[in-house]
C-alpha positions in Angstrom: -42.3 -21.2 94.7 -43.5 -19.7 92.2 -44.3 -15.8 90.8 -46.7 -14.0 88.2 -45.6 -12.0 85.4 -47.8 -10.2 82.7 -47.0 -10.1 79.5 -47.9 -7.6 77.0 -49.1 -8.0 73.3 -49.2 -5.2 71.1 -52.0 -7.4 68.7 -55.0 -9.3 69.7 -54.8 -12.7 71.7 -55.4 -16.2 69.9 -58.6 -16.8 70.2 -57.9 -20.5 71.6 -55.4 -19.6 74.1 -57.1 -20.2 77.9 -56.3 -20.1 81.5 -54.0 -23.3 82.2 -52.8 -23.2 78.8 -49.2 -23.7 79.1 -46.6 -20.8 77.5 -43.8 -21.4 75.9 -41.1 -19.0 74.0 -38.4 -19.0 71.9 -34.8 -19.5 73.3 -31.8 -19.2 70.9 -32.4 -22.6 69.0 -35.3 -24.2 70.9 -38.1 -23.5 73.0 -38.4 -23.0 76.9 -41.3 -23.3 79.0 -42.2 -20.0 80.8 -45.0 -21.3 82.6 -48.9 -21.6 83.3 -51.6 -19.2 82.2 -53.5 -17.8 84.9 -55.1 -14.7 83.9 -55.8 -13.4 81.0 -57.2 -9.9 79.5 -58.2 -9.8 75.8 -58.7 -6.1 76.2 -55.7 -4.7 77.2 -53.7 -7.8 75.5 -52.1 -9.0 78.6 -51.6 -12.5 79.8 -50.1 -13.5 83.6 -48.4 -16.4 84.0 -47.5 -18.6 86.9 -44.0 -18.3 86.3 -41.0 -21.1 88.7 -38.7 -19.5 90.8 -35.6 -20.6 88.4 -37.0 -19.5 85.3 -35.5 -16.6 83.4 -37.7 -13.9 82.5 -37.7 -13.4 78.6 -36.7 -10.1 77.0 -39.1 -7.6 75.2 -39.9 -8.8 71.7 -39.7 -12.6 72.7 -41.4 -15.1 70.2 -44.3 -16.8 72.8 -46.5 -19.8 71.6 -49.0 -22.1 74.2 -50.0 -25.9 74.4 -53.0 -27.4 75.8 -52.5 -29.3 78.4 -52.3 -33.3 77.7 -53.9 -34.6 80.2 -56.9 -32.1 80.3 -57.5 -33.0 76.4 -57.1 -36.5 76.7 -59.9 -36.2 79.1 -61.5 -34.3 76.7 -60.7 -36.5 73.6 -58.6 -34.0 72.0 -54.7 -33.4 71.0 -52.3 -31.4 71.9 -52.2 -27.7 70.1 -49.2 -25.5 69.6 -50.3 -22.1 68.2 -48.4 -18.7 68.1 -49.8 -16.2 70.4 
């Protein structure tokens, strides 16, 4: 099962970044995936995520970065895109 969670941003959204982008942040050494986009408000800077059960909700001031979906670009003819939110 899974829940939402908003995050936040105290600067303006990427300007690529869509709904069923993937997020991603920062996790000691690596990178963890948060979860799917499924909203998301350039106004008020805030972006929900479908977030699983068994992922830990990151702490305030987490680095966050997205990725297109593979399989939606391939279709597309694209690649995959990794950009900071």
């Amino acid at each position: 099962m899974a829940r939402l969670i908003t995050l936040t941003f105290t600067y303006d959204l990427n300007d690529l970044v869509q709904v069923d982008d993937i997020i991603f942040f920062k996790s000691g050494t690596g990178a963890k995936r948060l979860g799917t986009i499924t909203v998301i408000d350039t106004t008020s800077k805030k972006i929900t995520v479908s977030v699983a059960d068994n992922v830990t909700t990151p702490a305030n001031g987490t680095y966050f970065f997205f990725a297109k979906d593979n399989k939606a670009l391939t279709a597309l003819g694209g690649a995959t895109l990794l950009s900071g939110l």
